[in-house]
C-alpha positions in Angstrom: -15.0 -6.9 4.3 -15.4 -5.8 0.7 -13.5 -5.3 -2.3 -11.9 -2.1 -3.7 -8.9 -1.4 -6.4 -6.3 0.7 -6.8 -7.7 3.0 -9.7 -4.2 4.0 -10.7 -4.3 1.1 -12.6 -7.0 2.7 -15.6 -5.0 6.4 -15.1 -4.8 6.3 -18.8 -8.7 6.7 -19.0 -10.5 9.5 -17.8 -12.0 9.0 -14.1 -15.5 8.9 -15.2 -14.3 6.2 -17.5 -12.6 3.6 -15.3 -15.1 4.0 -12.3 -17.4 2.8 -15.1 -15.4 -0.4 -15.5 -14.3 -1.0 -11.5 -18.2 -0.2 -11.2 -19.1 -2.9 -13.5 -17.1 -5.3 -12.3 -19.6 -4.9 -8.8 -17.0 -3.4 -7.1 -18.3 -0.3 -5.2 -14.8 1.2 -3.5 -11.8 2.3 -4.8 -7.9 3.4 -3.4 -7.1 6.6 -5.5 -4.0 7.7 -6.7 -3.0 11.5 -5.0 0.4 12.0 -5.6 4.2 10.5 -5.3 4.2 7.2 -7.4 0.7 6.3 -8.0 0.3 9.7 -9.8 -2.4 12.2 -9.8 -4.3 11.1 -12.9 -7.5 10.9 -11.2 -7.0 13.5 -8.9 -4.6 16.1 -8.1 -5.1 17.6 -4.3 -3.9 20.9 -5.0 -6.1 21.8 -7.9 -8.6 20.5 -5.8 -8.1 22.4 -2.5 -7.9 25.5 -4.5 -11.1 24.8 -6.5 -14.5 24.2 -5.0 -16.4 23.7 -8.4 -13.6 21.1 -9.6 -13.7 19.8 -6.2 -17.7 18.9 -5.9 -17.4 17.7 -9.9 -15.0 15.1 -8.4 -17.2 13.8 -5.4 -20.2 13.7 -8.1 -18.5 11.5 -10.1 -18.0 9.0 -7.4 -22.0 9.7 -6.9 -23.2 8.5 -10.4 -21.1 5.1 -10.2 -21.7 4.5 -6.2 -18.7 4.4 -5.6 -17.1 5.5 -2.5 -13.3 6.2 -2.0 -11.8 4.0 0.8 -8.5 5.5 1.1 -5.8 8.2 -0.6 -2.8 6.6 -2.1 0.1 8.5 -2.0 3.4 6.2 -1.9 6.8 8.1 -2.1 10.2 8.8 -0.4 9.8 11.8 1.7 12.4 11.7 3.1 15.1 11.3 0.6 18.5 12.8 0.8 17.8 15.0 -2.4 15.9 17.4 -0.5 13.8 18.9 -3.7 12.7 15.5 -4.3 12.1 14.7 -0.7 10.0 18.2 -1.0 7.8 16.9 -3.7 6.7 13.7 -1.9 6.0 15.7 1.3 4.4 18.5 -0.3 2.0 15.5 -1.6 1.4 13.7 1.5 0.3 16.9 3.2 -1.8 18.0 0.5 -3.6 14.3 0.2 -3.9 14.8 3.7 -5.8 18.2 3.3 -8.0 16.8 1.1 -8.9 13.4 3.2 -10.2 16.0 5.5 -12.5 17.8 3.0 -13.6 14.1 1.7 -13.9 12.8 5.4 -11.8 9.9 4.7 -9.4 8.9 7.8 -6.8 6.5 5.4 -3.3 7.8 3.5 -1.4 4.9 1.9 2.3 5.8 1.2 5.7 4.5 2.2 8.1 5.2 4.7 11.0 6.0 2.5 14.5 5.7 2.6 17.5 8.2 3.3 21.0 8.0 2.3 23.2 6.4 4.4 24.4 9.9 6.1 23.9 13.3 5.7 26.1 14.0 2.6 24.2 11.1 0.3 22.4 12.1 -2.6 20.9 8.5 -2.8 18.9 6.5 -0.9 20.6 3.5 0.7 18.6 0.4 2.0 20.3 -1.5 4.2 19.3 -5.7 4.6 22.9 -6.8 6.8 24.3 -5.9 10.0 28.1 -6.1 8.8 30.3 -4.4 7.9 29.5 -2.0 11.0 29.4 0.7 8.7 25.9 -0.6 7.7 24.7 -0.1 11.4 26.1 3.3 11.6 23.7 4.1 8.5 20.7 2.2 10.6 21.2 4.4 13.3 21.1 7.8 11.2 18.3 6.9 9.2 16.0 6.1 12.2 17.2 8.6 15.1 17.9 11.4 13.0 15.5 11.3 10.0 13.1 8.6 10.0 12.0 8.9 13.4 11.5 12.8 13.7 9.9 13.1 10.4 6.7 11.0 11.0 6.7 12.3 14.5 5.9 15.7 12.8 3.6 14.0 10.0 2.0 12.1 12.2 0.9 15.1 14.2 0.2 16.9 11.0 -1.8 14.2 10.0 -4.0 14.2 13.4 -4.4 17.8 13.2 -6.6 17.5 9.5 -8.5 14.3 10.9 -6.4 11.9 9.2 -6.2 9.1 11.7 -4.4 6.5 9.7 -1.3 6.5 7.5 -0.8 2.9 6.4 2.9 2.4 5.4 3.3 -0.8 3.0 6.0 -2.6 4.3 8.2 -2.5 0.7 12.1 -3.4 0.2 13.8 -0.4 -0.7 12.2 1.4 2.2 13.1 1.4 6.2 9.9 -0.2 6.7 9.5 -3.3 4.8 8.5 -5.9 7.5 6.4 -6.0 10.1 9.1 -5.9 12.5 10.4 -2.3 10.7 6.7 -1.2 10.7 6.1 -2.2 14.4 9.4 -0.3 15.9 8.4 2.6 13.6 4.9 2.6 15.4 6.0 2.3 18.3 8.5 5.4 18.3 5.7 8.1 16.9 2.3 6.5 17.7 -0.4 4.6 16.4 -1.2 6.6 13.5 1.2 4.7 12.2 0.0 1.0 10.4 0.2 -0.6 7.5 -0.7 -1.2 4.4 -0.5 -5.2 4.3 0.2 -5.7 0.9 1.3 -9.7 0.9 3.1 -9.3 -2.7 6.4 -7.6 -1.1 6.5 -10.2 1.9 5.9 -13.4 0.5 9.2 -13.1 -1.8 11.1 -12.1 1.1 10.0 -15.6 2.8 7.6 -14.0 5.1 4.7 -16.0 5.9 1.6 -13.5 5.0 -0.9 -15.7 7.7 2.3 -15.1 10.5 2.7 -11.5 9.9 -0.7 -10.7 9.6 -1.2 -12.0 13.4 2.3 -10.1 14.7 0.3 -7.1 13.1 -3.1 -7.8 14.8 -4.6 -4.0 15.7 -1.8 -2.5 13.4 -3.4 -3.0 9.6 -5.2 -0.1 8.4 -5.3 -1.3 4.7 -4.4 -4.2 2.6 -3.7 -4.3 -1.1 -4.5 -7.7 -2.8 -1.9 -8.7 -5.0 0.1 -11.9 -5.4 3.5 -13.2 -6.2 4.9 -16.1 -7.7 8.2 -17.3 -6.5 10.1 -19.0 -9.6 12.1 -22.3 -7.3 14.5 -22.9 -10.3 15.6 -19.0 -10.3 15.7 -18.7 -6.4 17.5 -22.3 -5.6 20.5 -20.4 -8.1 20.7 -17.1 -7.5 18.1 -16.3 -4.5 15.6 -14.2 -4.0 17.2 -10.6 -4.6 17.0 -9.6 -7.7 17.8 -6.8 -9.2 16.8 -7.6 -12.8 13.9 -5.5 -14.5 10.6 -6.8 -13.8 10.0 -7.4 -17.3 12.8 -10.0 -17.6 9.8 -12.4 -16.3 11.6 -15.9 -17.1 15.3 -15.1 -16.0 13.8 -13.6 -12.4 13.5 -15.0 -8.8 9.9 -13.9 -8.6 7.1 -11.8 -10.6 4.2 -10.5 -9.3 0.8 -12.1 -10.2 -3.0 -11.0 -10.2 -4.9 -13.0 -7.2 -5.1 -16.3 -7.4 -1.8 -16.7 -10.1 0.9 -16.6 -7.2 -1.1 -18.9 -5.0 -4.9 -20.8 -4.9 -7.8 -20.1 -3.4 -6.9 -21.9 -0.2 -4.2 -19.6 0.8 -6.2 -16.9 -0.2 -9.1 -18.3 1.9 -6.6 -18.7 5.1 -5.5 -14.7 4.5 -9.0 -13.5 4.9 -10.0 -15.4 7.8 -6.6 -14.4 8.9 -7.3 -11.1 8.7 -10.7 -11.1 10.2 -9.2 -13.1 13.6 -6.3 -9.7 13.5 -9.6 -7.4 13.9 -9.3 -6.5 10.1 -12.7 -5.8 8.3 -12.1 -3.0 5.8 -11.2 -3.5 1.8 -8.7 -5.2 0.4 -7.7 -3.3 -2.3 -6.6 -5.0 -5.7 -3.7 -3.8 -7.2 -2.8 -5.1 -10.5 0.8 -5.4 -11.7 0.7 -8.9 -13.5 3.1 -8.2 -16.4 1.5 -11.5 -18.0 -2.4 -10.3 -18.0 -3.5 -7.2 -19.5 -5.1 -4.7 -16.9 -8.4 -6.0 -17.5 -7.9 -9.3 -17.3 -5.9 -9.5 -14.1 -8.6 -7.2 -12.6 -11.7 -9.5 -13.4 -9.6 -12.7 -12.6 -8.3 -11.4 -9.5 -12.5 -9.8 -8.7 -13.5 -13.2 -9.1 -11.0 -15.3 -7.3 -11.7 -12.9 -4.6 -15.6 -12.7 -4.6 -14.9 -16.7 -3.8 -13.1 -16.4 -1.0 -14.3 -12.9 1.1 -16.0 -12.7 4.2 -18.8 -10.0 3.3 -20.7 -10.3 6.4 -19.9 -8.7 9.9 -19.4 -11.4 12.1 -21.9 -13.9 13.8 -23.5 -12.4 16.8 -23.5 -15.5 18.8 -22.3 -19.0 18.5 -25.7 -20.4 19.0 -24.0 -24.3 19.1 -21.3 -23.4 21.7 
């Protein structure tokens, strides 16, 4: 296992510039942003299929630093019911895709999305109850008639260019935000589809990271490393939806934290080893959105709390005292 971060974070600086600082930090792999919401700062696919030059600039850049990329993120909503918008996302999924093959990188990080709640909507609608029935009527639309056939067809896209993997962070907001949701969405279009274990988006929902990281044994393709700290005096009034701006850090439920700010090195101890009885011996990717820390000092707090608590080497080969 070994670190990585999602670059996104330093898009403000020029790509030469922030693999600089990840480098420094001895972090030798990065997640980079290729479209939908992490942006194309660092690297925009089209311009880079089109452009061989611009295209070997960017892999030398990666070169000087020794840095290697683990994995394209492209997060958006694909399938939204504003279908110029849904167009955008999946015009950027396909061309991350095209460009993992030219890279020879296997791994696209995205979402799932969301539709409206039929086929008139012009907003997404996430649905989290089973009543009033009308809320199960959406259910069913979203999955048998959008959902479901449009990985089926991105999946096979995604097969056909060498990309193996599309890891789906299980996010509210999205169809797949569990790992129940991601689980039935694998099983209905095929094991290309994983996830992207990002524990930040399931610890606030109550889910035990350690539990869902076993249901999910064989399914995790990628996992972000970010934290969230639930505030009990917010949560014991008003729960833990909370639709109030993420900035409004004392008045919500739950903020998110860099590593070790959410929880201690103990549970972040018991997540790795977790991960490495589920099969799991990639990256885990930090992603830094601590609204309390500036960008470089969540990265270098969360680097060091996690340089404490990694496995780094491939597993024993024997049990020499068994």
């Amino acid at each position: 296992m070994k670190l990585s971060v999602l670059a996104n974070l330093y898009g403000s600086k020029p790509l030469d510039e922030a693999l600089k600082i990840i480098s420094s930090l001895g972090v030798r792999s990065v997640e980079i942003g290729a479209g939908g919401y992490p942006g194309k700062d660092h690297c925009n696919p089209a311009e880079l299929l089109k452009d061989e030059k611009k295209l070997e600039e960017f892999k030398a850049t990666f070169k000087k630093y020794d840095v290697e990329i683990c994995a394209l993120a492209c997060h958006g909503n694909p399938i939204h019911p504003d279908k110029a918008i849904a167009k955008q996302f999946d015009d950027d999924m396909r061309n991350a895709i095209l460009l993992a093959e030219k890279l020879g990188i296997d791994t696209i990080i995205g979402f799932s999305g969301c539709p409206g709640s039929d086929p008139d909507a012009k907003l997404p609608s996430w649905v989290t109850c089973p009543w009033p029935d009308d809320f199960l009527t959406t259910l069913e639309y979203q999955w048998n008639d959008v959902m479901i056939p449009y990985w089926k067809e991105m999946t096979a896209f995604a097969k056909s260019h060498k990309v193996t993997k599309i890891a789906l962070e299980m996010h509210p907001g999205f169809c797949v935000y569990n790992p129940e949701t991601l689980l039935k969405l694998r099983e209905a279009v095929g094991d290309v589809i994983g996830a992207n274990f990002d524990p930040s988006h399931l610890i606030w929902q109550g889910v035990n990271p350690v539990a869902a990281i076993r249901a999910l044994a064989g399914a995790i393709y990628h996992v972000h490393a970010k934290d969230t700290k639930i505030d009990e005096i917010n949560t014991a009034v008003n729960g833990v939806l909370d639709t109030k701006h993420y900035g409004d850090e004392r008045h919500r439920s739950w903020i998110f934290r860099t590593v070790g700010y959410g929880h201690g090195e103990d549970y972040w101890r018991d997540f790795v080893s977790a991960l490495r009885l589920a099969g799991y011996d990639k990256v885990l990717s930090i992603e830094h959105e601590d609204s309390l820390m500036s960008i470089d000092e969540g990265l270098k707090k969360a680097v060091e709390v996690l340089e404490k608590v990694i496995i780094k080497e491939e597993k024993p080969g024997g049990m020499r005292w068994a």
